[in-house]
N, C-alpha and C positions, 0 to 999 in steps of 0.2 A: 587508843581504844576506839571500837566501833561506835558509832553514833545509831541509836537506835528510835525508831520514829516513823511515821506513815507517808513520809514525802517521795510521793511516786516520782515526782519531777527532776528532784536530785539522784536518785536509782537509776533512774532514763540516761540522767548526763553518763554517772559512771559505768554504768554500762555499755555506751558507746564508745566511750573512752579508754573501753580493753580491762575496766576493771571488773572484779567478783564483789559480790554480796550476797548476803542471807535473804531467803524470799521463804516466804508462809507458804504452805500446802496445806490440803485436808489430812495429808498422810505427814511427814514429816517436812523439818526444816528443810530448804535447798539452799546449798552454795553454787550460788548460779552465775554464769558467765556466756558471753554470745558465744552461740555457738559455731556461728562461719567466721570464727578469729582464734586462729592457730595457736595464738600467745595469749588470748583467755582462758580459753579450755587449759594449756599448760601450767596457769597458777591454779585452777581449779584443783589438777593434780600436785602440784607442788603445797598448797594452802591444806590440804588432806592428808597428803602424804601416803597416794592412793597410789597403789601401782598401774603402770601408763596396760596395763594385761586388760584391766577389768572396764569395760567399756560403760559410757555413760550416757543419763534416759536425757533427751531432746525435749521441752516445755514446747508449748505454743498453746495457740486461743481457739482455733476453728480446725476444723476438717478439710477446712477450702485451703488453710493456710497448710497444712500438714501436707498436703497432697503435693505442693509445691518443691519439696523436697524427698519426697519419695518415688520410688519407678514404677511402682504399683500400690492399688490399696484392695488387695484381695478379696470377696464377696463375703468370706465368713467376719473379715477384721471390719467390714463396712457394718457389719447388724452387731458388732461388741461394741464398735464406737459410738454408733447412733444410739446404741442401750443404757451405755456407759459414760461416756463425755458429756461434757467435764468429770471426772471422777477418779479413785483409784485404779486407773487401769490403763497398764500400758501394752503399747503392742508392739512386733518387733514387723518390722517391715524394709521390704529392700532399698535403702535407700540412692538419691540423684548422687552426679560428682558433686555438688554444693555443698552436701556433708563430707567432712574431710575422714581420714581415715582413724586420725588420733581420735576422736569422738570414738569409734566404734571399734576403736582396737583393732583392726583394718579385718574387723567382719564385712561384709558384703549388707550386711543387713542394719536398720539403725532403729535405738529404740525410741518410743516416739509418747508421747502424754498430751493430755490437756487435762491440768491440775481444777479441781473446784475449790475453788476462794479468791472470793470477787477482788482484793487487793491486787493478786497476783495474775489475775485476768485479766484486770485496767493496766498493768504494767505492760502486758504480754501485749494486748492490742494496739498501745501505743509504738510499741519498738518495731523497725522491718526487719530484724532476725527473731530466731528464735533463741532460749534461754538451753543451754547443757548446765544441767544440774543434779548430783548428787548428794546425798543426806549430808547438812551441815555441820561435820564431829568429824573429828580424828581419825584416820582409816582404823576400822574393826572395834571402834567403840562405839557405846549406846549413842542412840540417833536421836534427834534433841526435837522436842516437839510444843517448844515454845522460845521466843527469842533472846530470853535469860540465857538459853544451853547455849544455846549459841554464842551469843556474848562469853560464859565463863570456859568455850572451849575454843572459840577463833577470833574474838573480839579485839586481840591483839593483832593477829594480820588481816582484816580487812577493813574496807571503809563504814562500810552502811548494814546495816541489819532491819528490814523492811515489816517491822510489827505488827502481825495479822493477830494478834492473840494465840491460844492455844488451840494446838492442831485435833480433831474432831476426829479424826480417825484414829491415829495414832501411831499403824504400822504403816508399812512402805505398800507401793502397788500392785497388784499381781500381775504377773508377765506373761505375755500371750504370743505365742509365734506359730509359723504353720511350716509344717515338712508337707509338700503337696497340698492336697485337700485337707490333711490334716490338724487339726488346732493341735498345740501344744503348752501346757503350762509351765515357762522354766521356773517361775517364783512365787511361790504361796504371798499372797497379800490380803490387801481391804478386800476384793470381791472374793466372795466364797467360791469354789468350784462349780458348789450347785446351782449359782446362779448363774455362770457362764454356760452355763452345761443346759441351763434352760432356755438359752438363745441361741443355742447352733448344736446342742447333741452333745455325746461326748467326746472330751478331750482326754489325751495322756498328760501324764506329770512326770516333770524331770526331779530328780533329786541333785543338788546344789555340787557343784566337784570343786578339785582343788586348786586347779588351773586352768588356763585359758578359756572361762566360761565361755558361754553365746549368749549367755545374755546380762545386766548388772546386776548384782547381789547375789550370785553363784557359788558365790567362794565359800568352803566348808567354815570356816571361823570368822565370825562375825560378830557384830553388835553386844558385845562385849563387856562387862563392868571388870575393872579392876580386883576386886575383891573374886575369888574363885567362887565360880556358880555350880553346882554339884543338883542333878535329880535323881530325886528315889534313894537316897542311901542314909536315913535318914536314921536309922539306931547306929550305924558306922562314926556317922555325924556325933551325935553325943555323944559318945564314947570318948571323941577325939577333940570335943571343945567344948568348953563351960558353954553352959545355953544362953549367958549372955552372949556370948560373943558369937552367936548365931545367928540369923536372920533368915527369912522365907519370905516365897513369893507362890503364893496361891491361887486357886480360880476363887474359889466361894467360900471357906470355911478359913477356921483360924485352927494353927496346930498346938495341942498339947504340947507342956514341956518349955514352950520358947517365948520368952516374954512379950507382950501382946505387941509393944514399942517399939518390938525388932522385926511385926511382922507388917505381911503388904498383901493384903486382900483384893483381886481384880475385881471382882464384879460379884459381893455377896448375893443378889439377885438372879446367879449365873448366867447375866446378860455377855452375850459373845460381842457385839460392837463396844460397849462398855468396860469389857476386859481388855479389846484389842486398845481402847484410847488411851487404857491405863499404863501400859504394860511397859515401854522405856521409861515414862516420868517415878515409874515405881522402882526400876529396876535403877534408876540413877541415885533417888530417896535412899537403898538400902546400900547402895556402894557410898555413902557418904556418912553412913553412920559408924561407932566406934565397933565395927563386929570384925572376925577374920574368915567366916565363910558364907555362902547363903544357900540354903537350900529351897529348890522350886520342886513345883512339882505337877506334871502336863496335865495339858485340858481334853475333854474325850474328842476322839480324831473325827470334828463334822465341825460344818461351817465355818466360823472364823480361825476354829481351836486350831483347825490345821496349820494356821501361815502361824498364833501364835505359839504353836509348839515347833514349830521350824525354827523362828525368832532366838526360843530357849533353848534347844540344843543347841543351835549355835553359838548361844553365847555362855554354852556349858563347860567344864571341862572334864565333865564325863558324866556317865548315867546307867540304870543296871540294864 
């Protein structure tokens, strides 16, 4: 079982030594491995059981350091980073030969981060590579945003598990890339659009496919609870299971009909950073409890609502 605990120093060894570990972000858990080692990044995949298609986000500390592995750092990705970094927001940028192609699922382009959380910044500045890491959970299940999930979902295959406490944002990062001059959104995340939007203009947004993304967390089915997650069908719903064995997952209010103990209120306040923190630790709460379905139900389409109504379809299986 994973050792979990704040010793940068033992992290440092095994990640020089080819292995993977859980590292803290503001956005979720990472399973992180160097990333200029072939046979790291391959447990990486292997330990997820992530298909080698879906390319993965590239950690580092500085913009000096980042630059060293990429062949350009475009004018518009310079004023998201200096706005952004450390923070959730990644950018997709062409990357040097240094990154190999397994990292980036032999796109031409590599995604690239500087996470905020001072643990995982001291780690990141003490190592000469940089960290390839993907949310620390089971490929297409809910993303773990403290190092408990971690532990009860890969505690068995790895060493270390690097305990930042709980993750503050909650959701993954929004992903940013450019066709020409043009900015492009491939993944609704922690920064809103309109915040991006108010440092370079506007962007387009891609909506997620089923194969060969361009960039990570593309893929239609995603972050996932075991227990089927169903929006908006909710008299269907009743009909079709005692209300105990129901559960929901709300923005602000609570629903008639379903006992209060089955439900998962994001942000009574309808605070959008506050929903988004909530929203895997709740979505895992309700797959753990004795129900057989959960009904959610979206947040209005602004600011954070967007990335997490993205989140929930995805991790839906179906909606009206």
């Amino acid at each position: 079982m994973a050792t979990i605990g704040t010793d940068i120093l033992s992290v440092k060894k095994l990640l020089s030594a080819g292995e993977v570990v859980g590292i803290p972000t503001e956005t979720v858990y990472g399973l992180a491995g160097n990333a200029f080692n072939d046979d790291a990044v391959l447990k990486i995949f292997n330990v997820k059981n992530r298909p080698q298609f879906d390319p993965l986000i590239v950690h580092t500390d500085s913009i000096a350091h980042a630059s060293t592995f990429v062949r350009s750092f475009p004018q518009k990705a310079k004023q998201l980073a200096e706005a952004f970094w450390p923070g959730p927001l990644t950018l997709l940028l062409p990357k040097s030969d240094t990154v190999s192609d397994l990292v980036t699922s032999g796109l031409s382009t590599v995604a690239v981060r500087i996470p905020n959380h001072p643990l995982t910044l001291e780690l990141l500045a003490s190592l000469d590579f940089p960290l390839a890491a993907p949310s620390a959970n089971p490929f297409g299940y809910i993303s773990p945003t403290s190092a408990l999930h971690v532990e009860n979902q890969l505690g068995k295959k790895i060493p270390y598990i690097l305990d930042g406490g709980e993750s503050t944002v909650g959701i993954e990062s929004t992903i940013v890339g450019f066709e020409g001059e043009d900015a492009v959104v491939y993944r609704l995340g922690g920064i809103a659009v309109e915040a991006i939007e108010g440092i370079i203009g506007p962007v387009q947004t891609v909506s997620h496919s089923t194969s060969n993304p361009k960039a990570p967390g593309m893929l239609k089915s995603h972050y996932s609870p075991r227990k089927p997650l169903v929006i908006n069908h909710l008299p269907e719903i009743l009909q079709q299971y005692s209300p105990n064995k129901i559960g929901s997952l709300t923005f602000n209010h609570l629903v008639d009909s379903i006992p209060a103990e089955n439900q998962r209120v994001l942000s009574p306040a309808a605070d959008y950073p506050e929903a988004a923190k909530h929203l895997f630790a709740y979505m895992r709460q309700l797959d753990s409890l004795p129900i057989e379905v959960i009904y959610a139900e979206l947040l209005p389409e602004k600011d954070l609502g967007r990335a997490i109504n993205d989140r929930i379809r995805r991790a839906a299986v179906r909606e009206v």
